[in-house]
Backbone as CSV, one residue per row, in Angstrom:
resi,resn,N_x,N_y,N_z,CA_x,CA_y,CA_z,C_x,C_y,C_z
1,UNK,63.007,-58.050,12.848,62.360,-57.713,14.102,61.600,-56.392,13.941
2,UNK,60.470,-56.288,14.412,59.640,-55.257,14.085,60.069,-54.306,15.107
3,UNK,60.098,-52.545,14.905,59.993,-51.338,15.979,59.966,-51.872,17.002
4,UNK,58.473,-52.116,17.269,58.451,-51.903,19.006,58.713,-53.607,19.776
5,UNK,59.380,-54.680,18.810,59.653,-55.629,20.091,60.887,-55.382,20.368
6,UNK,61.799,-54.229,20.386,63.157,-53.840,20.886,63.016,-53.320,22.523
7,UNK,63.663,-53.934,23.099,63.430,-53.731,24.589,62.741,-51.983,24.503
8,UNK,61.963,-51.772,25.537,61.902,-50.345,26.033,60.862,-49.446,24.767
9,UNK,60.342,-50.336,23.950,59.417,-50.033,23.123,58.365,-50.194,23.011
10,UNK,57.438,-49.527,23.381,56.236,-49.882,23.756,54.899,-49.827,22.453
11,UNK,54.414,-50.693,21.851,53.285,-50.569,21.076,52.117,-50.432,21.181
12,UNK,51.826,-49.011,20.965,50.420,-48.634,21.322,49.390,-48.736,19.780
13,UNK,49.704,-49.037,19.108,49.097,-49.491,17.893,49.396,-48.880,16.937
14,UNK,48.299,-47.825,15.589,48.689,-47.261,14.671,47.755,-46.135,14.791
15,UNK,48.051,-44.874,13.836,47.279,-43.928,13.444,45.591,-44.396,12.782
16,UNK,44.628,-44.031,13.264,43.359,-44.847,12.908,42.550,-43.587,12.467
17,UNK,41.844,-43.795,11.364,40.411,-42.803,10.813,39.486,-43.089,11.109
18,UNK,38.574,-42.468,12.079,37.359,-43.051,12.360,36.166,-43.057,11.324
19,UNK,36.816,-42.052,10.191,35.753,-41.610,9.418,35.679,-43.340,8.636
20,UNK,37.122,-43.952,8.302,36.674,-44.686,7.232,36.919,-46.539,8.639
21,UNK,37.086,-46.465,9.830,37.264,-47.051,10.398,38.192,-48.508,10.378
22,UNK,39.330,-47.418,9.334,40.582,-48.102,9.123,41.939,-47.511,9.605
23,UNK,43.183,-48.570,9.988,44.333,-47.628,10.044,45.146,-46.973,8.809
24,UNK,45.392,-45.670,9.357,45.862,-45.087,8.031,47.154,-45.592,7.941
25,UNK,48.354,-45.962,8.430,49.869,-46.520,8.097,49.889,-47.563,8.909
26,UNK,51.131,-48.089,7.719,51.994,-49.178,8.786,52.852,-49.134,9.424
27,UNK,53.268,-47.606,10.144,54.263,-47.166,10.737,53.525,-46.896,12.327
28,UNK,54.032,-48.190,13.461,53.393,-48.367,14.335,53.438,-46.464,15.414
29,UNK,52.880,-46.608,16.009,52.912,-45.830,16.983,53.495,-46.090,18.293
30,UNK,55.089,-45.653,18.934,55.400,-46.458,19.693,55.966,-45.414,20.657
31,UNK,55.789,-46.093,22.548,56.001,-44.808,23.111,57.308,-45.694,24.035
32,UNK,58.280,-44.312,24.148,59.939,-44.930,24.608,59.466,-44.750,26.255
33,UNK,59.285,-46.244,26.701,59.484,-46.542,27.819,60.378,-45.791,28.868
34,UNK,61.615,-45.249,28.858,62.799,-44.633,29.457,61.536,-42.921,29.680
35,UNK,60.624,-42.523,29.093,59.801,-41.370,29.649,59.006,-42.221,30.792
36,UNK,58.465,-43.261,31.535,57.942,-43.630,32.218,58.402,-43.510,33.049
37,UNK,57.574,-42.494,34.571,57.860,-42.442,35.677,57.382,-43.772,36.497
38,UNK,57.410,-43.677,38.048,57.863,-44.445,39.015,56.390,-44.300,39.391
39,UNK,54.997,-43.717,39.112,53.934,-44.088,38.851,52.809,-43.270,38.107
40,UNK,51.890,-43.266,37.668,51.363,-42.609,36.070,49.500,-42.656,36.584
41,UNK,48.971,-41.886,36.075,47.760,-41.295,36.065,46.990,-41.575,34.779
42,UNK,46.267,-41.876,33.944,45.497,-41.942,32.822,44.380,-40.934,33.197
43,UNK,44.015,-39.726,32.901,42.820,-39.107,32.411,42.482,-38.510,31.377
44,UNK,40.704,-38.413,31.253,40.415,-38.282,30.007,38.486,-38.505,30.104
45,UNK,38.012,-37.846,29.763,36.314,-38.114,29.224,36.529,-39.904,28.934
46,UNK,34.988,-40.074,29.522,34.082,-41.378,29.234,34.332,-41.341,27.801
47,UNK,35.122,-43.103,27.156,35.050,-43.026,25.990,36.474,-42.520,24.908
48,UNK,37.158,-41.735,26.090,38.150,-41.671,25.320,39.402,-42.133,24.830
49,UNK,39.244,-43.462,25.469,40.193,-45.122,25.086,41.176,-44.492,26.617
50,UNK,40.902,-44.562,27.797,41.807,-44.370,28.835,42.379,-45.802,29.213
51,UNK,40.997,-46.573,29.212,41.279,-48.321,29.688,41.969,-48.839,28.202
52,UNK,41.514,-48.610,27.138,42.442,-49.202,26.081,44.607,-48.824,26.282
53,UNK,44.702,-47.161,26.654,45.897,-46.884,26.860,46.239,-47.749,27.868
54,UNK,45.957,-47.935,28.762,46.223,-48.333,29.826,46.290,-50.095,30.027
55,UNK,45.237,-50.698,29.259,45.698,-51.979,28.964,47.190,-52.072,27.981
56,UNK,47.117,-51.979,26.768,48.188,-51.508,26.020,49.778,-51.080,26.730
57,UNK,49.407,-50.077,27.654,50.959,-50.210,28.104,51.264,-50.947,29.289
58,UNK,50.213,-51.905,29.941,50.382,-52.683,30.606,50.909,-54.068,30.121
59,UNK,50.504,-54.417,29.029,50.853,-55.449,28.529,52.206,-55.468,28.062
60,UNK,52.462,-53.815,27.353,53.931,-53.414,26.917,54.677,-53.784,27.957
61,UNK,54.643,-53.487,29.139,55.365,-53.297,30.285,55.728,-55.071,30.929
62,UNK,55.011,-55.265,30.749,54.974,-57.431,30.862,56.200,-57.880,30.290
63,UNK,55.538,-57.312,28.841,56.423,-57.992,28.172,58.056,-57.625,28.216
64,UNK,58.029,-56.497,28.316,59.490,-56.001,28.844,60.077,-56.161,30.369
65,UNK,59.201,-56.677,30.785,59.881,-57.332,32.149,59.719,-56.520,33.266
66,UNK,59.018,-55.550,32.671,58.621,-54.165,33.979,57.640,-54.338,34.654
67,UNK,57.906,-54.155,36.420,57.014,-54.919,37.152,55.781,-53.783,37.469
68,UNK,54.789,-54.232,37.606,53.440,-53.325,37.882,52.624,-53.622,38.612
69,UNK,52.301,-52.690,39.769,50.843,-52.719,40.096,49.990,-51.980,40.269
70,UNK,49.095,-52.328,39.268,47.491,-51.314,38.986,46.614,-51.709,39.862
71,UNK,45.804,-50.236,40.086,44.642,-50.404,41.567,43.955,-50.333,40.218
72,UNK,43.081,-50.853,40.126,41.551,-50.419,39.260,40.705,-50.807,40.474
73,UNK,40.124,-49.498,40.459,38.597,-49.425,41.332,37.595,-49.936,40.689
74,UNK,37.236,-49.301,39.479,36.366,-49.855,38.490,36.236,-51.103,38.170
75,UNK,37.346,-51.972,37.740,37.397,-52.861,37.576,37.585,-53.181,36.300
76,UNK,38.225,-52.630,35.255,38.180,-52.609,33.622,39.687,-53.478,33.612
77,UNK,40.747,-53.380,33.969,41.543,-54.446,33.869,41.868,-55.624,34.076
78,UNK,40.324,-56.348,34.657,40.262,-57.570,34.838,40.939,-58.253,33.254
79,UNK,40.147,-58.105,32.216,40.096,-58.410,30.980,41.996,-58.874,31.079
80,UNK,42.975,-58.304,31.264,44.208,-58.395,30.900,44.715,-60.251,31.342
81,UNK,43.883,-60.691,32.047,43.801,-61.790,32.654,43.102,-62.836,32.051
82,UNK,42.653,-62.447,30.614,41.705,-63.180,29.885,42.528,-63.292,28.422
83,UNK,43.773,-64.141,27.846,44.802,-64.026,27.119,44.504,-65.549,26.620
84,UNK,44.098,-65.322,25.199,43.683,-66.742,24.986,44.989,-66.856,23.148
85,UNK,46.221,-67.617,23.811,47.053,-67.319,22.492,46.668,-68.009,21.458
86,UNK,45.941,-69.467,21.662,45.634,-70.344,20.625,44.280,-69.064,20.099
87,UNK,43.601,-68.773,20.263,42.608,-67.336,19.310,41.974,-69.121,19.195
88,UNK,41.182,-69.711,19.573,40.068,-70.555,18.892,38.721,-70.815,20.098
89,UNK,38.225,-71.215,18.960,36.547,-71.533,19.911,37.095,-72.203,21.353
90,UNK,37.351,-72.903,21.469,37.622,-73.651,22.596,38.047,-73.047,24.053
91,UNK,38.986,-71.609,23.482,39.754,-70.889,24.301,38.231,-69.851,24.729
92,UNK,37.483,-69.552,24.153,36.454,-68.677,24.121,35.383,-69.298,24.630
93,UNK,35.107,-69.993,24.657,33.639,-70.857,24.744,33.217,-70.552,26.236
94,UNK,34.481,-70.479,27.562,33.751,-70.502,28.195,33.192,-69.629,29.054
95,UNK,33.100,-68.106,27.837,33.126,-66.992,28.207,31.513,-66.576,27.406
96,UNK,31.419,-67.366,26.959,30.433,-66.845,25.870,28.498,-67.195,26.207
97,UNK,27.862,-66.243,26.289,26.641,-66.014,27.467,25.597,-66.854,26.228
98,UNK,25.274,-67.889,27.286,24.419,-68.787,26.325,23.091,-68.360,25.598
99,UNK,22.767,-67.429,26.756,21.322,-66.567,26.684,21.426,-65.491,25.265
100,UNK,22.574,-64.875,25.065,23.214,-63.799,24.332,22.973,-64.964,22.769
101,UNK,23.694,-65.820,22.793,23.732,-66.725,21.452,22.971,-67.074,21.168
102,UNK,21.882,-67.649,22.140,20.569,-67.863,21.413,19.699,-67.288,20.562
103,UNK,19.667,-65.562,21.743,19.202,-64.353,21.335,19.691,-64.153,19.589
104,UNK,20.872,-64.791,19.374,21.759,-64.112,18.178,21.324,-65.373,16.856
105,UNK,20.231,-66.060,17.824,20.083,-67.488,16.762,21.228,-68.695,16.314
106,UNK,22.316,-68.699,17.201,23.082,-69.402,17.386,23.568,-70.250,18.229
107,UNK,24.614,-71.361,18.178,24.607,-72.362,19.612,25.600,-71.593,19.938
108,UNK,25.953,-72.261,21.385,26.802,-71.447,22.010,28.403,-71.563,21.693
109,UNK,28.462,-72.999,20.581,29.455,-73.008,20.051,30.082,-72.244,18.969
110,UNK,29.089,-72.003,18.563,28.993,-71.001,17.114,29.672,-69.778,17.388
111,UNK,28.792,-69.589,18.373,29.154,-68.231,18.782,30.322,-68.448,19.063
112,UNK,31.090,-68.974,20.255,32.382,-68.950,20.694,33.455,-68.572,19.364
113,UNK,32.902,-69.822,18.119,33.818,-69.547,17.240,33.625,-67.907,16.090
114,UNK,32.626,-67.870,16.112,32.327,-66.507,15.309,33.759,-65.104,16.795
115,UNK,32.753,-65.315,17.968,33.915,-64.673,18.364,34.943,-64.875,18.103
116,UNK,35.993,-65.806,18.507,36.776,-66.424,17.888,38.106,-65.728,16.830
117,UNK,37.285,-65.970,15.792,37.197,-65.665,13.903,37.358,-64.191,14.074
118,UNK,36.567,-63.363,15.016,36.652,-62.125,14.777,37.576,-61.085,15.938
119,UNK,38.080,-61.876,16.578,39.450,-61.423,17.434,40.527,-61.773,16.607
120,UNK,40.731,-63.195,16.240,41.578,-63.377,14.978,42.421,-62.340,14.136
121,UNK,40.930,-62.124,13.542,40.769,-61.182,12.241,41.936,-59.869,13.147
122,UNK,40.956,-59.346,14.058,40.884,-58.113,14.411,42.428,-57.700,15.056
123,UNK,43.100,-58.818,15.883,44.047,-58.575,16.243,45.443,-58.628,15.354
124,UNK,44.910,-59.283,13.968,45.939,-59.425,12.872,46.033,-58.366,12.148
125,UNK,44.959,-57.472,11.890,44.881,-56.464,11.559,45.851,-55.159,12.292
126,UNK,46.134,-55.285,13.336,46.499,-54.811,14.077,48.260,-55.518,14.510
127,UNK,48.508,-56.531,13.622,49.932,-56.734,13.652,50.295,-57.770,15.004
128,UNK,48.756,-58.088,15.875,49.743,-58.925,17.354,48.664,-60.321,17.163
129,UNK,49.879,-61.123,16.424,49.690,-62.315,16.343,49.762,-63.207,17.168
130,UNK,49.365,-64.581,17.256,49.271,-65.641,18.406,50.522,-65.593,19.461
131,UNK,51.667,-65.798,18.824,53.164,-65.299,19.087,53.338,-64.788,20.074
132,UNK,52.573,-63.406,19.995,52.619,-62.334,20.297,52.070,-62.547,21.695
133,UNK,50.674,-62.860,21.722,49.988,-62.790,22.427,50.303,-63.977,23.886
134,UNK,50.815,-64.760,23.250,51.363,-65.503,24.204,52.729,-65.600,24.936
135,UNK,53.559,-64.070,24.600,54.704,-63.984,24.796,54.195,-62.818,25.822
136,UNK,53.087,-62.089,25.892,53.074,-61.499,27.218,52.029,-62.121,28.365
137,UNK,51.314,-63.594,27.751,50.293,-64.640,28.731,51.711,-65.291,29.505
138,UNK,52.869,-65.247,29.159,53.976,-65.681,29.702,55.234,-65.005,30.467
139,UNK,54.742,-63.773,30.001,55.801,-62.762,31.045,55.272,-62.778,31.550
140,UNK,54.233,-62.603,32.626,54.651,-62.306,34.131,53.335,-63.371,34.668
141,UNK,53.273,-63.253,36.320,52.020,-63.474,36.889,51.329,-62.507,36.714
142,UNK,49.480,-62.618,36.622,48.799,-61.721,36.655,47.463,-62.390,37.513
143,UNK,47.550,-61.535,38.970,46.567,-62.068,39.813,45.620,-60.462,40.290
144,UNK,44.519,-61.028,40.366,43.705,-59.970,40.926,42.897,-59.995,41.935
145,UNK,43.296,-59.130,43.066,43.521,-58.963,44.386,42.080,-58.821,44.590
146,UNK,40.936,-58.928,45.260,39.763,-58.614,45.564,39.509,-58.714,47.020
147,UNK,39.553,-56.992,47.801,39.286,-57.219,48.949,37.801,-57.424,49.554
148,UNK,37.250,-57.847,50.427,35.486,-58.371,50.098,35.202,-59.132,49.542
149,UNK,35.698,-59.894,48.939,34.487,-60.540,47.632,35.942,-61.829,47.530
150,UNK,35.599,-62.970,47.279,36.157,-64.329,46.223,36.321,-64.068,45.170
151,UNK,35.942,-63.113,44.449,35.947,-63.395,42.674,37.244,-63.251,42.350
152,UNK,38.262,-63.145,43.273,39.784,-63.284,42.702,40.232,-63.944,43.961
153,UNK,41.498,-63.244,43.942,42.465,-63.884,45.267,42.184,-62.806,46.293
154,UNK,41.252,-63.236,47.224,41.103,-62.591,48.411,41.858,-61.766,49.184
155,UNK,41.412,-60.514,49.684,42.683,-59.641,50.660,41.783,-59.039,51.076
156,UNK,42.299,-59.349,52.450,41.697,-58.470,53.870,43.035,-57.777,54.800
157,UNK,43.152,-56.841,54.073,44.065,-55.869,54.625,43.682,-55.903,56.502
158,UNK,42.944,-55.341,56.739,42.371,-54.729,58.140,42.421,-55.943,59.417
159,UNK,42.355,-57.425,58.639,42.578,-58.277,59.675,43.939,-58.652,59.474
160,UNK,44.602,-58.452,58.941,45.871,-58.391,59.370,47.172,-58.167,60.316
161,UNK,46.276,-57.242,60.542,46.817,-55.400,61.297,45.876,-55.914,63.026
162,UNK,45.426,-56.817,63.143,44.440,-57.360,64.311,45.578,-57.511,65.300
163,UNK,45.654,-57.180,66.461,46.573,-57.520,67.904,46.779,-58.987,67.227
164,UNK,47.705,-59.759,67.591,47.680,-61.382,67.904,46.906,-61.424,69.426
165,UNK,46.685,-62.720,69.250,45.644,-63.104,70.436,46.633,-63.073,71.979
166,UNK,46.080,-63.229,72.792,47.053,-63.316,73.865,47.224,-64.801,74.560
């Protein structure tokens, strides 16, 4: 069993060189859950992996059975809702901008699978295999609340709170 799938272990990845845009060890980087307060802040400059931390220990937190709920204003944690464990074209395809593939001289299948091939790659590199990935598409529900708008599960706080009729 590897470090961080021991309850309360959280895997935030490895030590990385940007110079040679490899990780330098195989000694994961892992942060002890039991320091997590009762609710948490991420700041930091544009760019400085805040939404990467923050996906990362969200997913940690799934998988350990720890319940969460994130406001994103922005909207950058939609993605956590996009968990494709089989990693193949098929799972991808129907994400993949037809206009973009063409542009790239490819069909849109191609593309799906080149993406594909290169999440694969990328997430093996990185130690979180299909397994993996589908052991936190299976811990929990993950729904996203959208007040205004359909593009998720609708919430209108304010009519709620309306008198009942008489």
């Amino acid at each position: 069993m590897r470090d961080y799938e021991k309850l309360g272990a959280f895997y935030l990845g490895r030590r990385f060189d940007l110079a040679s845009g490899k990780a330098l060890a195989d000694e994961p980087i892992l942060y002890d859950a039991k320091d997590l307060c009762t609710h948490a802040v991420i700041v930091g400059m544009t760019g400085s992996g805040k939404t990467g931390l923050a996906v990362s220990l969200l997913e940690e937190a799934a998988i350990d059975g720890i319940p969460v709920i994130a406001i994103d204003p922005k909207g950058d944690l939609g993605n956590l809702l996009l968990t494709f464990p089989a990693l193949d074209a098929d799972s991808f395809r129907p994400w993949i901008d037809e206009a973009e593939a063409t542009r790239r001289g490819r069909s849109a299948d191609d593309e799906a699978k080149q993406v594909a091939d290169r999440w694969r790659a990328g997430l093996a590199e990185w130690e979180q295999p299909p397994e993996r990935i589908a052991q936190f598409a299976g811990s929990c529900e993950r729904t996203i609340y959208t007040p205004g708008s359909t593009a998720g599960r609708p919430l209108g706080l304010l009519r709620s709170l309306a008198a009942p009729p008489p």
